[in-house]
Predicted model as a PDB file, atoms N, CA, C, CB and O in Angstrom, pLDDT in the B-factor column:
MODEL        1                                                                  
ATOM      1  N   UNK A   1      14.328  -8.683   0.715  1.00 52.00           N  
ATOM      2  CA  UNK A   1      14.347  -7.671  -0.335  1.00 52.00           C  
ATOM      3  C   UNK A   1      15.021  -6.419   0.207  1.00 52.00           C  
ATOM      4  CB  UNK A   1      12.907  -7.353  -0.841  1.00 52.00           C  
ATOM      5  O   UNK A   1      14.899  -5.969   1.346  1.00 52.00           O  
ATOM      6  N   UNK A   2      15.902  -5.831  -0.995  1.00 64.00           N  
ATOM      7  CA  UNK A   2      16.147  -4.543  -0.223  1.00 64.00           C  
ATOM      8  C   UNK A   2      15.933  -3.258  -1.292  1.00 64.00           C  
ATOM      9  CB  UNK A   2      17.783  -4.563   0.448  1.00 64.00           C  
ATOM     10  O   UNK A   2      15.775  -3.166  -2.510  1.00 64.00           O  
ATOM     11  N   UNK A   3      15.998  -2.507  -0.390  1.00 68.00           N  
ATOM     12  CA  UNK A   3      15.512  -0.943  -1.421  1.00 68.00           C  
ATOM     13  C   UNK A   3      15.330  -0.034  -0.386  1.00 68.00           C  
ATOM     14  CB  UNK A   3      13.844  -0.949  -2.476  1.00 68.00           C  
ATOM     15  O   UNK A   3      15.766  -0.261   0.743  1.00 68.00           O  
ATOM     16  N   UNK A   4      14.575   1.217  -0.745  1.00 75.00           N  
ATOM     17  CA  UNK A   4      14.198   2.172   0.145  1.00 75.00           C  
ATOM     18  C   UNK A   4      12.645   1.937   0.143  1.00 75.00           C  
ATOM     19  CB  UNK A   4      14.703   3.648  -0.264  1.00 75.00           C  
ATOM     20  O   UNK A   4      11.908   1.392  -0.678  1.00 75.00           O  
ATOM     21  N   UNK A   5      12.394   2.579   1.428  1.00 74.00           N  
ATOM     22  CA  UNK A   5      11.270   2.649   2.425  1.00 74.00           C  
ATOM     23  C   UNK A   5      10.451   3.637   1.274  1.00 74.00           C  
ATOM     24  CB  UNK A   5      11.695   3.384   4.226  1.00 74.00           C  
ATOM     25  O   UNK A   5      10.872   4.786   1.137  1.00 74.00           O  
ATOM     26  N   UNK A   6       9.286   3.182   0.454  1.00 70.00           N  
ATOM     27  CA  UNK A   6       8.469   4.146  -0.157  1.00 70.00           C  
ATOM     28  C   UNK A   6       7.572   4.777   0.395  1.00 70.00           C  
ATOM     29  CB  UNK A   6       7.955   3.771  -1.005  1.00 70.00           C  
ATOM     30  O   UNK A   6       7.394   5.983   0.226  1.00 70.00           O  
ATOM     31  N   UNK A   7       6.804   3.954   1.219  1.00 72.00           N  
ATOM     32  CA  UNK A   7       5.908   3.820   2.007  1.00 72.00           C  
ATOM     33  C   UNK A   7       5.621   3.648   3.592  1.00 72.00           C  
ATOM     34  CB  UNK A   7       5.599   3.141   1.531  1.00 72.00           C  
ATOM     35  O   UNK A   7       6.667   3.161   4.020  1.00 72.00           O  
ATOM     36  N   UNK A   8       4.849   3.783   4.524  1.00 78.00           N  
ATOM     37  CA  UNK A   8       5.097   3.189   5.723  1.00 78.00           C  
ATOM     38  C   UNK A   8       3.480   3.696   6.072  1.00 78.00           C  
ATOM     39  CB  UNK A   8       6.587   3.759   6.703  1.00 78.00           C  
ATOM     40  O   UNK A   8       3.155   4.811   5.663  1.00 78.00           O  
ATOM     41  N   UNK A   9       2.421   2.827   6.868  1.00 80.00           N  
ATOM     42  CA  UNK A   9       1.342   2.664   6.891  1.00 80.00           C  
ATOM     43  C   UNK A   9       0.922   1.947   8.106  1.00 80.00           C  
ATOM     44  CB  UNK A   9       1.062   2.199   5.835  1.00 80.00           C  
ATOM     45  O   UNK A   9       0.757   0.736   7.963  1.00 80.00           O  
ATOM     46  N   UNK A  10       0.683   2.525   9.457  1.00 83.00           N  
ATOM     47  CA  UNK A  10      -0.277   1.666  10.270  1.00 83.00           C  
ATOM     48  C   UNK A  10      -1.794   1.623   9.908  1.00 83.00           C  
ATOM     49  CB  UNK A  10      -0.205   2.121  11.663  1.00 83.00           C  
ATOM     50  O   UNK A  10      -2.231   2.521   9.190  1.00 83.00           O  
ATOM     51  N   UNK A  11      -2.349   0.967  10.207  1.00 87.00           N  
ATOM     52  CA  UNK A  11      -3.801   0.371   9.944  1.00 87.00           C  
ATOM     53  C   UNK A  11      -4.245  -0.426  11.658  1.00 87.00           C  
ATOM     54  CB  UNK A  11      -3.669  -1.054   8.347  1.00 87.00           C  
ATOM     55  O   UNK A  11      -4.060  -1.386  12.406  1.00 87.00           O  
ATOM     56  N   UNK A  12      -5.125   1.218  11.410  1.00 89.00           N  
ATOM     57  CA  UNK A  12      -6.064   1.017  12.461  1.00 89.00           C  
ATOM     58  C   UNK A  12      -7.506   0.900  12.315  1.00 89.00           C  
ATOM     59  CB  UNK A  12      -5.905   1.928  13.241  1.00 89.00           C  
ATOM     60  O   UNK A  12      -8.289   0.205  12.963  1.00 89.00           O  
ATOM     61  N   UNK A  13      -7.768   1.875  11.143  1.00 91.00           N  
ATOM     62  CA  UNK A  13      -9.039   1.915  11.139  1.00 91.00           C  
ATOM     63  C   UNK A  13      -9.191   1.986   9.413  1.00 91.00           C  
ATOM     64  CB  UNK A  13      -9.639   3.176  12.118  1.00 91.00           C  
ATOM     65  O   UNK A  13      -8.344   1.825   8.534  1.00 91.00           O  
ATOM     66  N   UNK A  14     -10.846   2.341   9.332  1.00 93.00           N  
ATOM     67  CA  UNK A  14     -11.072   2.384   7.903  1.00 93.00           C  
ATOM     68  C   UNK A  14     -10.382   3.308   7.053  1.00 93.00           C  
ATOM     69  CB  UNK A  14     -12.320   2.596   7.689  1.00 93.00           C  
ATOM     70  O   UNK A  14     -10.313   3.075   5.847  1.00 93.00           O  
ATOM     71  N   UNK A  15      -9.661   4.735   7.753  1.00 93.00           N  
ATOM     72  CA  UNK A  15      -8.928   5.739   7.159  1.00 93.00           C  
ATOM     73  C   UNK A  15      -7.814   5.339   6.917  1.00 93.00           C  
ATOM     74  CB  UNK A  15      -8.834   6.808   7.776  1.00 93.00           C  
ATOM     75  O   UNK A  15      -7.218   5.715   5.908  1.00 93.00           O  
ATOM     76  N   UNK A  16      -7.368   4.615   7.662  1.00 91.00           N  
ATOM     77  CA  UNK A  16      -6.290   4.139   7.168  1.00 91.00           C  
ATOM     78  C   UNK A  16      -6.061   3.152   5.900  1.00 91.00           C  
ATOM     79  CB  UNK A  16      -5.868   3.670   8.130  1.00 91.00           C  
ATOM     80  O   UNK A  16      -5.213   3.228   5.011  1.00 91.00           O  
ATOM     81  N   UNK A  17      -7.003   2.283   6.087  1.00 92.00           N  
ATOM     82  CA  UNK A  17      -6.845   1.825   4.676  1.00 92.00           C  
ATOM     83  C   UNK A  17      -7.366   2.316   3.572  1.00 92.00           C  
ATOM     84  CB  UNK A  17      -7.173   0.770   4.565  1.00 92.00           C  
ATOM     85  O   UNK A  17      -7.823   1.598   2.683  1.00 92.00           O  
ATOM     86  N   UNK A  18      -7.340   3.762   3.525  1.00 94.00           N  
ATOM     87  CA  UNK A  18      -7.800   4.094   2.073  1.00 94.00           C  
ATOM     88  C   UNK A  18      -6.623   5.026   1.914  1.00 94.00           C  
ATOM     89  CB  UNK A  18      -9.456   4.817   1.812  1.00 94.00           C  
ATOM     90  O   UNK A  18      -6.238   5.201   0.758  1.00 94.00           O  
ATOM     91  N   UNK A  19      -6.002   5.637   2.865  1.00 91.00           N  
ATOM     92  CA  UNK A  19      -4.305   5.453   2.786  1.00 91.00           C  
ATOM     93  C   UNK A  19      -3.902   4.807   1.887  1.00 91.00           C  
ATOM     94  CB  UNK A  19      -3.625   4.827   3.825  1.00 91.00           C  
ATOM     95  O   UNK A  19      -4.003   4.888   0.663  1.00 91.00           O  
ATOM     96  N   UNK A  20      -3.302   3.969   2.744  1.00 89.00           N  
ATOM     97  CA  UNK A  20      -2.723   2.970   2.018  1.00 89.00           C  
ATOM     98  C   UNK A  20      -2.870   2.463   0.777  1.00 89.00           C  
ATOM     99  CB  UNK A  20      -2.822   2.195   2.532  1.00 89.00           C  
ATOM    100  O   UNK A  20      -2.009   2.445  -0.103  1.00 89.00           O  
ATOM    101  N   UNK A  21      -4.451   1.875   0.694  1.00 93.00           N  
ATOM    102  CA  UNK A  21      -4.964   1.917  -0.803  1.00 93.00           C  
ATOM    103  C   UNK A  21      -3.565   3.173  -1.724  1.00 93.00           C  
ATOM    104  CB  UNK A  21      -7.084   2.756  -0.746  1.00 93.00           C  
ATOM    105  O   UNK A  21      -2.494   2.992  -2.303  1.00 93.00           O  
ATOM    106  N   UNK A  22      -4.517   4.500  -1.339  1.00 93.00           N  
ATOM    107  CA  UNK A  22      -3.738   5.940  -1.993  1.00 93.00           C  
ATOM    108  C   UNK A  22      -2.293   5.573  -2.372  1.00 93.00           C  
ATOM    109  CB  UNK A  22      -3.617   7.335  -0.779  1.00 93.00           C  
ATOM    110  O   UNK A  22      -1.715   5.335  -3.433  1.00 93.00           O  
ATOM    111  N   UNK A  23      -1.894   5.631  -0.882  1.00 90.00           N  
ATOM    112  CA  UNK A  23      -0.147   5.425  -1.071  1.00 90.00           C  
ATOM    113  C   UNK A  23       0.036   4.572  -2.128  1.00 90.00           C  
ATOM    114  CB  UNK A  23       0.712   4.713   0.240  1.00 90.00           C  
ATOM    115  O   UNK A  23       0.235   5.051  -3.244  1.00 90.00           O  
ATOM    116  N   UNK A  24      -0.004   3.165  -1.928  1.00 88.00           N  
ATOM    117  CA  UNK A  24       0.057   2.353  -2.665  1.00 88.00           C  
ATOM    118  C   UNK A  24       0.221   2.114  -4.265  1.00 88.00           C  
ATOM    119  CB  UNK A  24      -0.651   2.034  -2.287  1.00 88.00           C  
ATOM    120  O   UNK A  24       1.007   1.559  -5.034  1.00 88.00           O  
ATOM    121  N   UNK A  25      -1.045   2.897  -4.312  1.00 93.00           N  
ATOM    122  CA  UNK A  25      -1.457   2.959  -6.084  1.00 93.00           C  
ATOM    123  C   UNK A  25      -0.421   4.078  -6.384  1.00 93.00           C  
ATOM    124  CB  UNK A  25      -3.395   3.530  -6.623  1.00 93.00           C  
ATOM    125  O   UNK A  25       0.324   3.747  -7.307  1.00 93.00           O  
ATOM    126  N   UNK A  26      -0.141   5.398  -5.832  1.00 91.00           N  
ATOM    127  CA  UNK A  26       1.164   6.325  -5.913  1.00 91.00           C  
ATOM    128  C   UNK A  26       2.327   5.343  -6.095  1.00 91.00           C  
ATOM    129  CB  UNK A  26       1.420   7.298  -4.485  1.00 91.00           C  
ATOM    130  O   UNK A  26       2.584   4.975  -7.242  1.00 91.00           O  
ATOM    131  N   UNK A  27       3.090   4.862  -5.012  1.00 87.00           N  
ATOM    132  CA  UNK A  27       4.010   4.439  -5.193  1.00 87.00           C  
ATOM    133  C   UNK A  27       4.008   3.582  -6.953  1.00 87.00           C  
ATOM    134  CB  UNK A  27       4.190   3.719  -3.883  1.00 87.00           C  
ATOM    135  O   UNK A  27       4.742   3.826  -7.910  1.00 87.00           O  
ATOM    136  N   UNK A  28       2.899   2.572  -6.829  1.00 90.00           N  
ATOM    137  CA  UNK A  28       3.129   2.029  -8.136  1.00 90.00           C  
ATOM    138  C   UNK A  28       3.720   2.929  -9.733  1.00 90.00           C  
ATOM    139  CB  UNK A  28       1.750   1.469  -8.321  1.00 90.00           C  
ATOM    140  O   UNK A  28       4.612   2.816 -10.574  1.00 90.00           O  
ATOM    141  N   UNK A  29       2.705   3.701  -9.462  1.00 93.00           N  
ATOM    142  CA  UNK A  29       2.511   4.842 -10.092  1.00 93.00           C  
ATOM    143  C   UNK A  29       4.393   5.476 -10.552  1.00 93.00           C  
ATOM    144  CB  UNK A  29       1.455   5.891  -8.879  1.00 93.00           C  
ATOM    145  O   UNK A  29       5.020   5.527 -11.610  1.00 93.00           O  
ATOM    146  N   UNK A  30       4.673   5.808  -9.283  1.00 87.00           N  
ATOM    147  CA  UNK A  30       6.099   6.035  -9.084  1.00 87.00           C  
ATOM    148  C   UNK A  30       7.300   5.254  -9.594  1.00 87.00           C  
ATOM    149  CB  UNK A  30       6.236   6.023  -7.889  1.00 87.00           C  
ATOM    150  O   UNK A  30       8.335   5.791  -9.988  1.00 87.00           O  
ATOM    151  N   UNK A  31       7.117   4.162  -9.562  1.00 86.00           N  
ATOM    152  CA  UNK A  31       7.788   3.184  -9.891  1.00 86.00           C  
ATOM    153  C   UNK A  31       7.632   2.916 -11.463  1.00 86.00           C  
ATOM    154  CB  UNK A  31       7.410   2.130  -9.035  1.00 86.00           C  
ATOM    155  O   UNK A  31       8.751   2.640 -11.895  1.00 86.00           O  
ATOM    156  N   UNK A  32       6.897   2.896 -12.245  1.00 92.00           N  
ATOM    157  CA  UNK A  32       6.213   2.663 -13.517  1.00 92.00           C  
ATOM    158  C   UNK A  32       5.779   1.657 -14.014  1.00 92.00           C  
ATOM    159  CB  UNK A  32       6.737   2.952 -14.313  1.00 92.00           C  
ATOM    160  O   UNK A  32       5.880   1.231 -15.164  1.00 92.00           O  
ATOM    161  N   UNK A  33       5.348   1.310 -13.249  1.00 94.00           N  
ATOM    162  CA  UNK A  33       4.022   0.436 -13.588  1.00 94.00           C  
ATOM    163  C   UNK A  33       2.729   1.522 -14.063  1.00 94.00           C  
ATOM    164  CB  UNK A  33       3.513  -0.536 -12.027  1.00 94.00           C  
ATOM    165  O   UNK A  33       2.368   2.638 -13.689  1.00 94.00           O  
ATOM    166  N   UNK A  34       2.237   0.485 -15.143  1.00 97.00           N  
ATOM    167  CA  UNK A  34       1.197   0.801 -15.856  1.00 97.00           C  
ATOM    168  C   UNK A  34      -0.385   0.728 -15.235  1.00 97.00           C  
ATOM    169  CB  UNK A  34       1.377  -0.015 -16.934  1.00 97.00           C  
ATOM    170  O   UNK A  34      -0.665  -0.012 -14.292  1.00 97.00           O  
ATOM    171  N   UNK A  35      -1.256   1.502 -15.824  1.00 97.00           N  
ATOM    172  CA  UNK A  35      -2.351   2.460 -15.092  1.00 97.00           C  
ATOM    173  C   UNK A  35      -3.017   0.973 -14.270  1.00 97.00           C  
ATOM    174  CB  UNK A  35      -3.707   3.567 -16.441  1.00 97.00           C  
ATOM    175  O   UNK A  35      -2.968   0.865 -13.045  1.00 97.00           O  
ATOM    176  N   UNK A  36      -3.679  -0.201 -15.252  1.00 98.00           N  
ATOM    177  CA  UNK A  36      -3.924  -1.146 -14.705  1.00 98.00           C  
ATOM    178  C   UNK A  36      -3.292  -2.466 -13.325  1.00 98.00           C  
ATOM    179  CB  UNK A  36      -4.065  -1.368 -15.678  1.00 98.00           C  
ATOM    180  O   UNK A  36      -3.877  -3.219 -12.546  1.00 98.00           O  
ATOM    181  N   UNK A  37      -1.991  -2.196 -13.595  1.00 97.00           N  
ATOM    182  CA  UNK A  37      -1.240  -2.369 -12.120  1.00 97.00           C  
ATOM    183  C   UNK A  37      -0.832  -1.859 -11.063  1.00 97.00           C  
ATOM    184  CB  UNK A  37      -0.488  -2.631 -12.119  1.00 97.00           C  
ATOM    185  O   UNK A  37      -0.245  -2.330 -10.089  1.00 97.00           O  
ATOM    186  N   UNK A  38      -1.421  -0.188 -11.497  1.00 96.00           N  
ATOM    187  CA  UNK A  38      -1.246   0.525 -10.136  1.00 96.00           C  
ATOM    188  C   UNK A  38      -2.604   0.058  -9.384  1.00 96.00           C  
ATOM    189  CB  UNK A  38      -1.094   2.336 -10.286  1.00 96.00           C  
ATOM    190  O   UNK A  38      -2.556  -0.145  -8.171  1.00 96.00           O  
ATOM    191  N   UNK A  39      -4.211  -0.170 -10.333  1.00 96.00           N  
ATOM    192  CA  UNK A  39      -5.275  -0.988  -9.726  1.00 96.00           C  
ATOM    193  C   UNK A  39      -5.190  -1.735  -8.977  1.00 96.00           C  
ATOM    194  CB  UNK A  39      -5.832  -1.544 -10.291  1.00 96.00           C  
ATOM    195  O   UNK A  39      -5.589  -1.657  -7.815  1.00 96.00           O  
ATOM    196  N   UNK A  40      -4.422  -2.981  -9.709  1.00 96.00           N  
ATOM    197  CA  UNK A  40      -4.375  -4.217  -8.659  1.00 96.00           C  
ATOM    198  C   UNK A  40      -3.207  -3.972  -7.450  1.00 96.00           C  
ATOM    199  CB  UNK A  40      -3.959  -5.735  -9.565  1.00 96.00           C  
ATOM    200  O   UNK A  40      -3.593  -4.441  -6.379  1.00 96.00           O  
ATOM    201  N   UNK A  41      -2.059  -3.433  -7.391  1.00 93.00           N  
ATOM    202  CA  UNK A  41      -1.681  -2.611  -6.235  1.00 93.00           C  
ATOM    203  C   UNK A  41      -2.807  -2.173  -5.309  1.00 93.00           C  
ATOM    204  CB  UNK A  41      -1.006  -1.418  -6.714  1.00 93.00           C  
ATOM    205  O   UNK A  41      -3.296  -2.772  -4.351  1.00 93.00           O  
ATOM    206  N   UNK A  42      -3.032  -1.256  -5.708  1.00 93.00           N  
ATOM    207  CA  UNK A  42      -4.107  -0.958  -4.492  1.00 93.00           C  
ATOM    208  C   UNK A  42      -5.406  -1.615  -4.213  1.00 93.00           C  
ATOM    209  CB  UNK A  42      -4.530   0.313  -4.589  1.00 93.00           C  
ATOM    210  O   UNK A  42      -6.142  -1.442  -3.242  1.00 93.00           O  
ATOM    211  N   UNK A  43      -5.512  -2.155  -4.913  1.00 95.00           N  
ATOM    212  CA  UNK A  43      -6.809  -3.183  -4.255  1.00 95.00           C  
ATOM    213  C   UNK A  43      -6.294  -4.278  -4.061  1.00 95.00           C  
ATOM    214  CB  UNK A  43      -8.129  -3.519  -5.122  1.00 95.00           C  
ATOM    215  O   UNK A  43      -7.217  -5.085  -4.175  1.00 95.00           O  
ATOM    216  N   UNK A  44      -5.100  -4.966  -3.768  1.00 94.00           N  
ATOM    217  CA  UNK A  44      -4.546  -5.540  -2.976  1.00 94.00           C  
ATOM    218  C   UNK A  44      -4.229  -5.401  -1.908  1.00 94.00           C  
ATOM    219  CB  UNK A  44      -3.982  -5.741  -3.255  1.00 94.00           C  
ATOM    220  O   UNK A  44      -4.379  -6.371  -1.165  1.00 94.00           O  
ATOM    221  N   UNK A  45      -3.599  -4.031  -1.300  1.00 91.00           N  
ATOM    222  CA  UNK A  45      -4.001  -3.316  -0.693  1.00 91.00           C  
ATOM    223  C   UNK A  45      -5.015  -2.830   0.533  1.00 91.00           C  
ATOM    224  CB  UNK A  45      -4.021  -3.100  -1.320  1.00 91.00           C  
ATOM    225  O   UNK A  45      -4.801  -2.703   1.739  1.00 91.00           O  
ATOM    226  N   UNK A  46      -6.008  -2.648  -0.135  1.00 92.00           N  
ATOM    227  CA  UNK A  46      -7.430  -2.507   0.617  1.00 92.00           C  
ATOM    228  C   UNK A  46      -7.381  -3.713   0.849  1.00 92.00           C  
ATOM    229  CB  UNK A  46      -8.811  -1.988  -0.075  1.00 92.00           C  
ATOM    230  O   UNK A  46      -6.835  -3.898   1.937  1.00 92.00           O  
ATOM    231  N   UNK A  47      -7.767  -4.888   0.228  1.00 94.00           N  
ATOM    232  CA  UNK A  47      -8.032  -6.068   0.458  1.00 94.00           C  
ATOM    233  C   UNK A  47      -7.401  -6.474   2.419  1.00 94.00           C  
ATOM    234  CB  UNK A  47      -7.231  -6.906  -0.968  1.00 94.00           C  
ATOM    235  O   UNK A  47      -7.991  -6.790   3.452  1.00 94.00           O  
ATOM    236  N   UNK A  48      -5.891  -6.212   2.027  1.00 90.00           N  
ATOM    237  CA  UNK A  48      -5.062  -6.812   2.974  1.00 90.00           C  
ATOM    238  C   UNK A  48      -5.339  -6.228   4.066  1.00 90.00           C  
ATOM    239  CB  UNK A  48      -3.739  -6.787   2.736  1.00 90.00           C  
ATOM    240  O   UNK A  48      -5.482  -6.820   5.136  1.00 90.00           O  
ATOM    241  N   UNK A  49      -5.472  -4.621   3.846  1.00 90.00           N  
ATOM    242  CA  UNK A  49      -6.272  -3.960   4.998  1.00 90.00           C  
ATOM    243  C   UNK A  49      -7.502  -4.370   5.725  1.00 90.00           C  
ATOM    244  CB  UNK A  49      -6.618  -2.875   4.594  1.00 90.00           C  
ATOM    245  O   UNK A  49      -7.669  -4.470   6.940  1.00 90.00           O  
ATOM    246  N   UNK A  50      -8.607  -4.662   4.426  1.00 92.00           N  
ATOM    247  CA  UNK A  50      -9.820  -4.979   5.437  1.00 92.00           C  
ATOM    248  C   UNK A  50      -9.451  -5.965   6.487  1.00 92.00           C  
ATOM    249  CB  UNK A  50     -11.096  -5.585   4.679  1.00 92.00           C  
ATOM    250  O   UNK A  50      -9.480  -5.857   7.713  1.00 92.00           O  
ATOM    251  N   UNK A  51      -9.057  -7.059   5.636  1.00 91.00           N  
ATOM    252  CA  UNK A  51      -8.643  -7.813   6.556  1.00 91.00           C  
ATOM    253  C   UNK A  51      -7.853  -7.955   8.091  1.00 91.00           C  
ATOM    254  CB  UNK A  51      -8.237  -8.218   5.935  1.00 91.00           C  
ATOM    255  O   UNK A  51      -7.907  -8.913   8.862  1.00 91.00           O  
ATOM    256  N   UNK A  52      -7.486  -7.321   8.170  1.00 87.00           N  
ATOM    257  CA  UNK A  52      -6.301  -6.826   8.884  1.00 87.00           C  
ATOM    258  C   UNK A  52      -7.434  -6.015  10.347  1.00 87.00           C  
ATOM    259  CB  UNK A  52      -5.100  -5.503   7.612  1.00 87.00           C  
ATOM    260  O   UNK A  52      -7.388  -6.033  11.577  1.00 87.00           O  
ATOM    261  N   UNK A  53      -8.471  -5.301   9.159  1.00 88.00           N  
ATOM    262  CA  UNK A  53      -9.687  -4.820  10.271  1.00 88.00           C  
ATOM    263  C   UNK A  53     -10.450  -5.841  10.755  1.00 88.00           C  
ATOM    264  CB  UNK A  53     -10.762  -3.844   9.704  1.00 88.00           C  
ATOM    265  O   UNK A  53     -10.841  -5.793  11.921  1.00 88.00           O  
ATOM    266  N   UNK A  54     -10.679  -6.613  10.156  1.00 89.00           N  
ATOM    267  CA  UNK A  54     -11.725  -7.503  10.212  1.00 89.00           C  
ATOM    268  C   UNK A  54     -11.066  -8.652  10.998  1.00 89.00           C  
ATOM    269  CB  UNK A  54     -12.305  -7.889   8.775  1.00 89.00           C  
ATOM    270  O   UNK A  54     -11.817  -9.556  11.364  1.00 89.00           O  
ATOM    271  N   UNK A  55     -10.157  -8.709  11.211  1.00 89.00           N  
ATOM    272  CA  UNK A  55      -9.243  -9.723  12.487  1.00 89.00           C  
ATOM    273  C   UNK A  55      -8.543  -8.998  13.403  1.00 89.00           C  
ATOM    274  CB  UNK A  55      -8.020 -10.723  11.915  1.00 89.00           C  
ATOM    275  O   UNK A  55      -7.437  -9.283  13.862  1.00 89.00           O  
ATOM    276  N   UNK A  56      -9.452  -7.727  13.743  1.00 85.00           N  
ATOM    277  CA  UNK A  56      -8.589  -7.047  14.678  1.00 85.00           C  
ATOM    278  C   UNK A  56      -7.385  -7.159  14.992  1.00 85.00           C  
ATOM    279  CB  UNK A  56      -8.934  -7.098  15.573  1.00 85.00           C  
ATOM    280  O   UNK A  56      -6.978  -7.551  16.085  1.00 85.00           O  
ATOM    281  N   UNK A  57      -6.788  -6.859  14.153  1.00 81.00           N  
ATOM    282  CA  UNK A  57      -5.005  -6.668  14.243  1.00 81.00           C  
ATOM    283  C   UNK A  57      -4.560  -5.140  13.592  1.00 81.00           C  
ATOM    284  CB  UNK A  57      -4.081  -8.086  13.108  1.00 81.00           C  
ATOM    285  O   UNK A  57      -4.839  -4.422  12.632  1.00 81.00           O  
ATOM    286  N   UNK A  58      -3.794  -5.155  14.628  1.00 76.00           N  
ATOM    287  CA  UNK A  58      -3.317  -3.446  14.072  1.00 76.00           C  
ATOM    288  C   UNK A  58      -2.171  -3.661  13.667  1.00 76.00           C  
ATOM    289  CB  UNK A  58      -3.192  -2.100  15.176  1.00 76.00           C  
ATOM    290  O   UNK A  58      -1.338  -4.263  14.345  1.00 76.00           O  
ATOM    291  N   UNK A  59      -1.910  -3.114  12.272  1.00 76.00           N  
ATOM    292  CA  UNK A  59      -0.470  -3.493  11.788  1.00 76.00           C  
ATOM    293  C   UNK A  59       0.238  -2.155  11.078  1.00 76.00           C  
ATOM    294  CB  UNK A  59      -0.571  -4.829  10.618  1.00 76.00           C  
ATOM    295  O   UNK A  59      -0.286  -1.074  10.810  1.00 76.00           O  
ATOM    296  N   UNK A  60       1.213  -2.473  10.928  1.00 76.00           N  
ATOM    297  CA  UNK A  60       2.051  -1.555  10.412  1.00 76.00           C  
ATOM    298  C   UNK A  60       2.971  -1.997   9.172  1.00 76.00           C  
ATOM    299  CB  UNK A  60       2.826  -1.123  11.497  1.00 76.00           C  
ATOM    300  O   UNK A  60       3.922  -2.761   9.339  1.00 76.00           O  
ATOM    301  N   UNK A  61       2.571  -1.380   7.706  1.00 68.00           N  
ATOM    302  CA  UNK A  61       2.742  -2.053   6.622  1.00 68.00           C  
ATOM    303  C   UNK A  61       3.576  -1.022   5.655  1.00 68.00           C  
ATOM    304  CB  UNK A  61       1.358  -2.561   6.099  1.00 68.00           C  
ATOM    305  O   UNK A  61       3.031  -0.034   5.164  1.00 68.00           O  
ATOM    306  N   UNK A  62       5.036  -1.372   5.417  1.00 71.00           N  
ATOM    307  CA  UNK A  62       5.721  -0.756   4.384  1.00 71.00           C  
ATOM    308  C   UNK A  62       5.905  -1.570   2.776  1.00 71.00           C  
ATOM    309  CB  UNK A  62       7.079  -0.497   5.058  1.00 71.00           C  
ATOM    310  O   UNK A  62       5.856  -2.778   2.544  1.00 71.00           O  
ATOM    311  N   UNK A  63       6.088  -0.628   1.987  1.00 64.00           N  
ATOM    312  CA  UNK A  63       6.239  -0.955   0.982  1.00 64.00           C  
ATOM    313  C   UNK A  63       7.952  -0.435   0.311  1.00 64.00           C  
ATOM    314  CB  UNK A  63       4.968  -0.477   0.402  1.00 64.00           C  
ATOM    315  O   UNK A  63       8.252   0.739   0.094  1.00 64.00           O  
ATOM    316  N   UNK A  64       8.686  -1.382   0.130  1.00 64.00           N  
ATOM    317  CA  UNK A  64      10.354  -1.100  -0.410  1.00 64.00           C  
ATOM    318  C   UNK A  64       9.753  -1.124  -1.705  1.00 64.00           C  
ATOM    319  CB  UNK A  64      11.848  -2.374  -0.094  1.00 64.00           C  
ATOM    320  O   UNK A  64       8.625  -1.378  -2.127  1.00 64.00           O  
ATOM    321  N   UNK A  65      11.332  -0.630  -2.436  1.00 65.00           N  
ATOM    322  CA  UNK A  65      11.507  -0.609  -3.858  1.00 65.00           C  
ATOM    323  C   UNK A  65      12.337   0.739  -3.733  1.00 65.00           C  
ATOM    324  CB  UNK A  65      10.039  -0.625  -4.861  1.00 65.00           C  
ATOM    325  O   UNK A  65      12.933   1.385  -2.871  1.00 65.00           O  
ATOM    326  N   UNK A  66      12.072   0.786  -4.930  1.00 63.00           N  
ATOM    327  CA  UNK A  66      12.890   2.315  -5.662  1.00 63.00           C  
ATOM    328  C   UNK A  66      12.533   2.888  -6.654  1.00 63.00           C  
ATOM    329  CB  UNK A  66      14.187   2.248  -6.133  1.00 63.00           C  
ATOM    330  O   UNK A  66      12.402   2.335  -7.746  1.00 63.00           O  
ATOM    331  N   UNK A  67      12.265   4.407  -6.364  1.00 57.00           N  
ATOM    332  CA  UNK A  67      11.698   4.829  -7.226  1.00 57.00           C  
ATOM    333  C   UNK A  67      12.093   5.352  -8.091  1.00 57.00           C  
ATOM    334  CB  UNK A  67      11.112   5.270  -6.977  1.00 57.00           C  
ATOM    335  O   UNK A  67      13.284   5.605  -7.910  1.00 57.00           O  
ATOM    336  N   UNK A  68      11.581   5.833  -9.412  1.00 56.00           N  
ATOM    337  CA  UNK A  68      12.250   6.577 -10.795  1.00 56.00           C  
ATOM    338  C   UNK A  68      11.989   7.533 -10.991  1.00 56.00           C  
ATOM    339  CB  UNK A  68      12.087   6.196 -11.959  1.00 56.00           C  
ATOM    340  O   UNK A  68      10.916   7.913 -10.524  1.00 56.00           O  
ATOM    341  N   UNK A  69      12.807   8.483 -11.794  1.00 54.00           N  
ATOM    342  CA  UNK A  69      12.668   9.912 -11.800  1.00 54.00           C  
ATOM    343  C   UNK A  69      13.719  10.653 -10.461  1.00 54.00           C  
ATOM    344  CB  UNK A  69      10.903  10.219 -11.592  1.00 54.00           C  
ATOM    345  O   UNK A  69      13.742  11.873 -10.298  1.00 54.00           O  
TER     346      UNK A  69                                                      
ENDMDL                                                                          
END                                                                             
């Protein structure tokens, strides 16, 4: 995929994934998607994060696209 860098997110800890969550649901937001898919954005999101805690792995997670406006 290509586009610009909206986002960019390491995940270390629990702050971080509520980041991300944040970012996330923004970017959607940004992009225009509607109120209910900026939801599942970010709790996809969290999701991928906990996980990510919960298998001790530290990662570093961007989101492309392009935004409007």
């Amino acid at each position: 995929m290509t586009g610009d860098e909206l986002i960019r997110v390491g995940v270390r800890d629990d702050h971080d994934v509520f980041a991300m969550r944040r970012l996330g649901r923004e970017v959607a937001e940004s992009v225009g998607l509607e109120a209910q898919d900026q939801i599942r954005v970010a709790t996809a999101l969290s999701e991928i994060g906990r996980e990510l805690l919960e298998a001790e792995i530290e990662a570093i997670g961007s989101v492309l696209g392009h935004a409007h406006g």
